[in-house]
ZAMARFI-593966 format. One line per 4 residues: for each residue y, x, z of C-alpha. Coordinates in nm, 2 decimals. Each point is the difference from the previous one (the first is absolute). Layout:
N
Y X Z ~ ... .
//
This chain:
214
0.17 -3.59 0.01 ~ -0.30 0.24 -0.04 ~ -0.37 -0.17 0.06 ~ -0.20 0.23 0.23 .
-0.27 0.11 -0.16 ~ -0.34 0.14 0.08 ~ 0.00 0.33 -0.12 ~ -0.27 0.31 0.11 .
0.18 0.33 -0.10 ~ -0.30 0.28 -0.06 ~ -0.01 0.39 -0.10 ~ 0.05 -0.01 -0.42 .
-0.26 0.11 -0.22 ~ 0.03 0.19 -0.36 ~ -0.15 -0.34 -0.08 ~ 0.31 -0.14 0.09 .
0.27 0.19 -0.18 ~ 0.08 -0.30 -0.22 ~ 0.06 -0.26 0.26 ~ 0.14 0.28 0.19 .
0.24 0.07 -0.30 ~ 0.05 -0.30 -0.09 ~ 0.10 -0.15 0.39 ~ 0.30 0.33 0.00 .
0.14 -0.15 -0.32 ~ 0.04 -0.37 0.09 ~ 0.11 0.13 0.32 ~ 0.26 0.20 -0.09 .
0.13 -0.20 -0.26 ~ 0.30 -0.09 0.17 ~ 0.08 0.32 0.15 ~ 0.35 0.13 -0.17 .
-0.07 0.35 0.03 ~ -0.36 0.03 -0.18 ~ 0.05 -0.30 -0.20 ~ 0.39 -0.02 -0.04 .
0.05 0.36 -0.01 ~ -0.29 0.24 -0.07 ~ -0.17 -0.26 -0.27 ~ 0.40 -0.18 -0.10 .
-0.12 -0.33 -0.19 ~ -0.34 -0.22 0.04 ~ -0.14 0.14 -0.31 ~ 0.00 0.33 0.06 .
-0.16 -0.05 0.37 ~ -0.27 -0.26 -0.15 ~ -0.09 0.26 -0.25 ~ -0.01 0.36 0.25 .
0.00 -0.14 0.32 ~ -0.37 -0.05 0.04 ~ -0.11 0.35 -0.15 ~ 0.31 0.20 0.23 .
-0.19 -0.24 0.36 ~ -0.37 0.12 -0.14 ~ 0.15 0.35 0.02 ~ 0.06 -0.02 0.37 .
-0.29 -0.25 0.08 ~ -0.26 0.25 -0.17 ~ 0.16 0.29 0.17 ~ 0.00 -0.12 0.39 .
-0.38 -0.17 -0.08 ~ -0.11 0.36 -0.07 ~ 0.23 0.19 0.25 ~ 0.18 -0.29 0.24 .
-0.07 -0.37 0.07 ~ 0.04 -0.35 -0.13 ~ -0.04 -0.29 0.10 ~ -0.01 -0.37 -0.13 .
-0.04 -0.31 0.01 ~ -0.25 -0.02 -0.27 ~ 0.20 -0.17 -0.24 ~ 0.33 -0.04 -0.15 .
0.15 -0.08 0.33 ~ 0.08 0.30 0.18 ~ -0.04 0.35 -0.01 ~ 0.11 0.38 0.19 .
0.01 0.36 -0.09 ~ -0.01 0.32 0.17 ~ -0.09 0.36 0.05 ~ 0.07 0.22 0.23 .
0.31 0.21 0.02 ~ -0.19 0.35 -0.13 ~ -0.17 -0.18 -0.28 ~ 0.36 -0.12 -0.10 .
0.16 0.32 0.01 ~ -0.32 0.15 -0.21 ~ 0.10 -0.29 -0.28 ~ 0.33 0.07 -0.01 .
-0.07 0.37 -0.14 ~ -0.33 -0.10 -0.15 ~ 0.09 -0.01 -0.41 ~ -0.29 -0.19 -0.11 .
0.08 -0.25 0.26 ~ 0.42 -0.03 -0.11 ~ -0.06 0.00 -0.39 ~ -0.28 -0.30 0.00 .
0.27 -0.21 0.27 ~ 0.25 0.10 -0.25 ~ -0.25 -0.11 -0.34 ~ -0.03 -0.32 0.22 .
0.37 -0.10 0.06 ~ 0.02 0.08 -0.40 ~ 0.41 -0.02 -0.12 ~ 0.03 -0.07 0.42 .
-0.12 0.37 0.07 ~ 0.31 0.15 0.03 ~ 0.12 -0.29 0.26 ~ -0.32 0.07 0.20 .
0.06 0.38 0.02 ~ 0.34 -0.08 0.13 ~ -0.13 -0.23 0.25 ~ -0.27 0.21 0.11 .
0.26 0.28 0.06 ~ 0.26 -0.18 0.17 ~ -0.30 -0.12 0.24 ~ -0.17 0.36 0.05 .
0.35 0.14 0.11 ~ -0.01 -0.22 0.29 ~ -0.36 -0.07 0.13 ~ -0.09 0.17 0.30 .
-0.22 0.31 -0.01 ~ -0.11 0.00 0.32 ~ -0.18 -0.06 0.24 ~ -0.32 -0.14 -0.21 .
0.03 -0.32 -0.08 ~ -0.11 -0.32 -0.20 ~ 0.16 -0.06 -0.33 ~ 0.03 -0.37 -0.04 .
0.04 0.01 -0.36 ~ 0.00 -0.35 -0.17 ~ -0.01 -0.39 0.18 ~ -0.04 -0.31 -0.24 .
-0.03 -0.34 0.10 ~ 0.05 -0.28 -0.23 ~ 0.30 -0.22 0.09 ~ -0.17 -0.34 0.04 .
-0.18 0.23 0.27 ~ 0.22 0.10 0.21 ~ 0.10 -0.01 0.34 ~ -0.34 -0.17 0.09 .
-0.15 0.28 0.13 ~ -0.15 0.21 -0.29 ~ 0.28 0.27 0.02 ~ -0.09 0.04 0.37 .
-0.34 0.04 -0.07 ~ 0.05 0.22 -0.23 ~ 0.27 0.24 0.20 ~ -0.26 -0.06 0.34 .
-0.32 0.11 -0.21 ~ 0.19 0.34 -0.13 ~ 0.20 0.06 0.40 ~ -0.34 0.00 0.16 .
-0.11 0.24 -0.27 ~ 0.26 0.25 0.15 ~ -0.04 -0.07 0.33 ~ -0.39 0.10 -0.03 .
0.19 0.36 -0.17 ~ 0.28 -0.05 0.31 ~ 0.20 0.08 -0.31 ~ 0.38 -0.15 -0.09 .
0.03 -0.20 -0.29 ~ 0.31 0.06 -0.29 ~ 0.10 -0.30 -0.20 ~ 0.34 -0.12 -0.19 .
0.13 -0.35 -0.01 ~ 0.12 -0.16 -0.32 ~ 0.12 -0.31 0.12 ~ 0.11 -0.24 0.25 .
-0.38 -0.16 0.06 ~ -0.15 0.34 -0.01 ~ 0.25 0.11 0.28 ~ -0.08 -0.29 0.23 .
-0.33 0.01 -0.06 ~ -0.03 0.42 0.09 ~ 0.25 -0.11 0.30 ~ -0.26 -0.19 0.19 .
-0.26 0.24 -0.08 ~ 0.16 0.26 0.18 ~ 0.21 0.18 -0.28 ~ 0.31 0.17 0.06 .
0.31 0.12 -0.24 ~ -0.09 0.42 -0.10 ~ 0.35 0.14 -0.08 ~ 0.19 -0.16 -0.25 .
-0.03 -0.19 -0.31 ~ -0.08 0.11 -0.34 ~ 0.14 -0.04 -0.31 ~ -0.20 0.15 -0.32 .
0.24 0.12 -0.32 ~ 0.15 -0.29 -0.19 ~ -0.20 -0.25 0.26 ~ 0.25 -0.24 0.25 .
-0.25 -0.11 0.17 ~ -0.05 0.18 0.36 ~ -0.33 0.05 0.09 ~ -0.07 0.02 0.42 .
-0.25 0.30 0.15 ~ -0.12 -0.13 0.27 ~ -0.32 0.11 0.29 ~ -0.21 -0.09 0.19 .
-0.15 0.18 0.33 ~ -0.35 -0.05 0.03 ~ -0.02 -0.25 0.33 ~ -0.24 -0.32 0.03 .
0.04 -0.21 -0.30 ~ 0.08 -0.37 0.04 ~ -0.37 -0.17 0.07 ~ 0.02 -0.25 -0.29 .
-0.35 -0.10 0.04 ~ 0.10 -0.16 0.33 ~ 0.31 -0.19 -0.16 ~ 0.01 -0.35 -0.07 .
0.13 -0.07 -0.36 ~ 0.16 -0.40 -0.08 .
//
Protein backbone atom coordinates (compact mmCIF):
# COMPACT_ATOMS: atom_id res chain seq x y z
CA UNK A 1 0.00 0.00 0.00
CA UNK A 2 1.31 3.51 -0.85
CA UNK A 3 2.76 5.71 2.38
CA UNK A 4 1.34 9.20 2.18
CA UNK A 5 3.86 11.42 1.81
CA UNK A 6 4.46 15.09 2.36
CA UNK A 7 4.93 16.54 -0.82
CA UNK A 8 4.73 20.67 -1.85
CA UNK A 9 4.25 20.64 -5.70
CA UNK A 10 5.70 24.31 -7.05
CA UNK A 11 5.96 26.26 -10.53
CA UNK A 12 9.41 24.41 -12.24
CA UNK A 13 12.32 26.45 -12.94
CA UNK A 14 14.98 26.01 -15.99
CA UNK A 15 16.98 25.15 -12.80
CA UNK A 16 14.99 22.20 -12.64
CA UNK A 17 15.02 20.59 -15.99
CA UNK A 18 17.03 17.61 -14.71
CA UNK A 19 14.87 16.58 -11.81
CA UNK A 20 12.12 17.60 -14.00
CA UNK A 21 13.55 15.12 -16.76
CA UNK A 22 14.55 12.90 -14.81
CA UNK A 23 10.98 12.50 -12.58
CA UNK A 24 9.01 11.96 -16.50
CA UNK A 25 11.45 9.06 -17.07
CA UNK A 26 11.02 7.04 -13.86
CA UNK A 27 7.56 7.90 -14.13
CA UNK A 28 6.82 6.67 -17.26
CA UNK A 29 8.79 3.70 -17.09
CA UNK A 30 6.08 1.47 -16.98
CA UNK A 31 3.82 2.98 -19.41
CA UNK A 32 3.44 0.41 -22.57
CA UNK A 33 2.97 2.99 -25.03
CA UNK A 34 6.10 5.39 -24.48
CA UNK A 35 8.12 2.69 -22.93
CA UNK A 36 6.73 -0.53 -24.52
CA UNK A 37 6.04 1.00 -27.81
CA UNK A 38 7.62 4.32 -28.78
CA UNK A 39 11.17 3.39 -26.98
CA UNK A 40 10.41 -1.02 -27.55
CA UNK A 41 13.19 -2.41 -25.03
CA UNK A 42 14.80 -0.86 -21.67
CA UNK A 43 17.87 -0.02 -23.37
CA UNK A 44 16.76 1.99 -25.94
CA UNK A 45 14.41 4.09 -23.42
CA UNK A 46 17.43 4.38 -20.67
CA UNK A 47 19.57 5.67 -23.47
CA UNK A 48 16.89 8.48 -25.46
CA UNK A 49 14.29 8.75 -23.01
CA UNK A 50 15.75 11.50 -20.90
CA UNK A 51 16.97 13.74 -23.98
CA UNK A 52 13.20 13.17 -26.02
CA UNK A 53 11.40 14.47 -21.88
CA UNK A 54 14.15 17.58 -21.86
CA UNK A 55 12.64 18.38 -25.30
CA UNK A 56 9.24 18.95 -23.95
CA UNK A 57 10.23 20.06 -20.36
CA UNK A 58 12.56 22.92 -21.99
CA UNK A 59 9.86 23.80 -24.39
CA UNK A 60 6.66 24.40 -21.99
CA UNK A 61 9.40 26.13 -19.25
CA UNK A 62 9.89 28.72 -22.10
CA UNK A 63 6.34 28.76 -23.67
CA UNK A 64 3.87 26.57 -21.10
CA UNK A 65 4.18 25.29 -17.49
CA UNK A 66 5.74 22.68 -15.27
CA UNK A 67 5.52 21.82 -12.29
CA UNK A 68 7.31 19.48 -9.67
CA UNK A 69 7.98 18.14 -6.94
CA UNK A 70 11.48 19.11 -6.67
CA UNK A 71 12.90 15.85 -7.05
CA UNK A 72 12.77 12.61 -8.68
CA UNK A 73 9.36 12.07 -7.45
CA UNK A 74 6.88 13.59 -9.60
CA UNK A 75 6.60 15.76 -12.26
CA UNK A 76 3.76 17.55 -15.18
CA UNK A 77 3.93 19.17 -18.45
CA UNK A 78 1.97 21.47 -20.45
CA UNK A 79 1.36 24.29 -22.83
CA UNK A 80 -1.32 25.66 -24.06
CA UNK A 81 -3.31 24.46 -27.07
CA UNK A 82 -1.82 27.41 -29.64
CA UNK A 83 1.67 26.84 -28.54
CA UNK A 84 1.04 23.07 -29.46
CA UNK A 85 -0.31 23.64 -32.67
CA UNK A 86 2.77 26.28 -33.38
CA UNK A 87 5.20 23.01 -32.52
CA UNK A 88 3.66 20.80 -34.52
CA UNK A 89 4.61 22.91 -37.73
CA UNK A 90 7.65 24.44 -36.14
CA UNK A 91 10.78 22.37 -38.02
CA UNK A 92 13.39 23.32 -35.60
CA UNK A 93 11.13 22.15 -32.94
CA UNK A 94 10.27 18.36 -34.82
CA UNK A 95 13.92 17.64 -36.02
CA UNK A 96 15.66 18.22 -32.42
CA UNK A 97 12.43 15.74 -30.78
CA UNK A 98 13.31 13.61 -33.65
CA UNK A 99 17.55 13.89 -32.94
CA UNK A 100 16.34 13.06 -29.33
CA UNK A 101 14.28 9.79 -29.85
CA UNK A 102 17.48 8.83 -32.05
CA UNK A 103 16.70 5.20 -34.05
CA UNK A 104 13.06 5.89 -32.05
CA UNK A 105 12.39 9.01 -34.39
CA UNK A 106 10.41 7.56 -36.74
CA UNK A 107 8.03 5.84 -33.92
CA UNK A 108 7.66 9.32 -32.31
CA UNK A 109 6.66 10.98 -35.67
CA UNK A 110 4.02 8.29 -35.98
CA UNK A 111 2.83 8.86 -32.56
CA UNK A 112 2.80 12.46 -32.71
CA UNK A 113 0.59 12.08 -35.91
CA UNK A 114 -1.83 9.64 -34.89
CA UNK A 115 -2.28 12.11 -31.75
CA UNK A 116 -2.51 15.46 -33.79
CA UNK A 117 -5.32 13.90 -35.92
CA UNK A 118 -7.49 13.67 -33.00
CA UNK A 119 -6.81 16.50 -30.47
CA UNK A 120 -9.29 19.06 -30.35
CA UNK A 121 -8.63 22.47 -31.99
CA UNK A 122 -10.99 24.34 -30.33
CA UNK A 123 -12.04 26.15 -28.13
CA UNK A 124 -8.54 27.22 -26.45
CA UNK A 125 -7.50 25.09 -24.27
CA UNK A 126 -4.65 23.54 -21.93
CA UNK A 127 -2.50 20.87 -23.32
CA UNK A 128 -1.68 18.56 -20.54
CA UNK A 129 1.25 17.17 -22.15
CA UNK A 130 3.36 14.71 -19.94
CA UNK A 131 2.46 13.32 -16.00
CA UNK A 132 5.28 11.17 -14.20
CA UNK A 133 5.06 9.92 -10.88
CA UNK A 134 7.31 7.24 -9.65
CA UNK A 135 5.50 4.04 -8.76
CA UNK A 136 6.52 3.62 -5.05
CA UNK A 137 4.61 7.10 -5.16
CA UNK A 138 1.55 6.62 -6.17
CA UNK A 139 -1.82 6.84 -5.14
CA UNK A 140 -0.78 8.85 -2.01
CA UNK A 141 -1.62 11.94 -3.22
CA UNK A 142 1.24 13.32 -5.49
CA UNK A 143 -0.70 12.70 -8.75
CA UNK A 144 -3.60 14.76 -7.32
CA UNK A 145 -1.42 17.46 -6.50
CA UNK A 146 0.02 17.47 -9.40
CA UNK A 147 -3.38 17.29 -11.78
CA UNK A 148 -5.03 20.06 -8.82
CA UNK A 149 -1.93 22.48 -9.24
CA UNK A 150 -2.26 22.49 -13.31
CA UNK A 151 -6.70 22.45 -13.11
CA UNK A 152 -6.50 25.64 -11.09
CA UNK A 153 -4.09 26.98 -13.63
CA UNK A 154 -7.02 26.66 -16.23
CA UNK A 155 -9.58 27.72 -14.20
CA UNK A 156 -7.68 31.15 -13.57
CA UNK A 157 -7.68 31.11 -17.89
CA UNK A 158 -11.55 29.65 -17.54
CA UNK A 159 -9.92 27.53 -20.17
CA UNK A 160 -10.66 23.45 -20.88
CA UNK A 161 -8.02 21.23 -20.43
CA UNK A 162 -6.95 18.24 -23.33
CA UNK A 163 -5.22 15.20 -22.08
CA UNK A 164 -4.97 11.26 -23.18
CA UNK A 165 -4.91 8.37 -20.87
CA UNK A 166 -2.42 5.62 -21.29
CA UNK A 167 -3.45 3.29 -18.79
CA UNK A 168 -5.72 1.96 -16.29
CA UNK A 169 -4.24 4.27 -13.14
CA UNK A 170 -3.99 7.25 -15.42
CA UNK A 171 -7.80 6.70 -16.27
CA UNK A 172 -8.98 6.55 -12.67
CA UNK A 173 -6.98 8.99 -11.63
CA UNK A 174 -8.29 11.73 -14.60
CA UNK A 175 -11.89 10.14 -13.61
CA UNK A 176 -11.98 11.75 -10.22
CA UNK A 177 -10.53 14.84 -11.46
CA UNK A 178 -13.19 15.51 -13.57
CA UNK A 179 -12.03 14.00 -16.98
CA UNK A 180 -14.29 12.68 -19.46
CA UNK A 181 -13.89 10.16 -22.67
CA UNK A 182 -13.31 12.83 -26.14
CA UNK A 183 -14.37 10.58 -29.05
CA UNK A 184 -12.84 7.45 -29.52
CA UNK A 185 -9.70 5.72 -28.95
CA UNK A 186 -6.55 5.84 -30.80
CA UNK A 187 -4.44 3.58 -32.20
CA UNK A 188 -1.01 4.91 -33.83
CA UNK A 189 0.45 2.68 -37.11
CA UNK A 190 1.95 -0.64 -36.04
CA UNK A 191 1.01 0.36 -32.22
CA UNK A 192 -1.89 -2.08 -30.28
CA UNK A 193 -2.12 -0.18 -27.69
CA UNK A 194 -5.29 2.35 -27.59
CA UNK A 195 -4.63 5.47 -26.30
CA UNK A 196 -7.94 7.40 -24.60
CA UNK A 197 -8.58 11.41 -25.39
CA UNK A 198 -10.14 12.57 -22.84
CA UNK A 199 -11.44 16.55 -21.30
CA UNK A 200 -11.95 18.33 -18.90
CA UNK A 201 -14.43 21.45 -18.60
CA UNK A 202 -12.98 24.10 -16.55
CA UNK A 203 -15.37 23.90 -13.17
CA UNK A 204 -13.92 24.14 -9.43
CA UNK A 205 -11.14 21.75 -8.99
CA UNK A 206 -11.27 19.25 -6.04
CA UNK A 207 -9.90 21.38 -2.86
CA UNK A 208 -7.08 18.95 -1.97
CA UNK A 209 -5.63 21.34 0.47
CA UNK A 210 -8.73 20.69 2.62
CA UNK A 211 -8.41 16.74 2.20
CA UNK A 212 -7.24 14.52 4.85
CA UNK A 213 -4.57 12.08 3.50
CA UNK A 214 -4.05 8.38 5.89
Amino acid sequence: MPTTVPTVVRPATAADVVVVTAALAVGLADDRVISGWLFPDAAHYTRYSAGYFTCYVELALERGHVWTTGDTVGALVSMPNAVRKQCQHDTTVRDRIARAAGPCAERAAILDEALQTRRRESPEHEHLTWIGVAPEHRGCGIDDQLLHAFARLAEQHDRPIYAESRGEHAAELYRRHGYERLGQTITPRSCDIEIQPLWREPVLPIDLEAEVWV
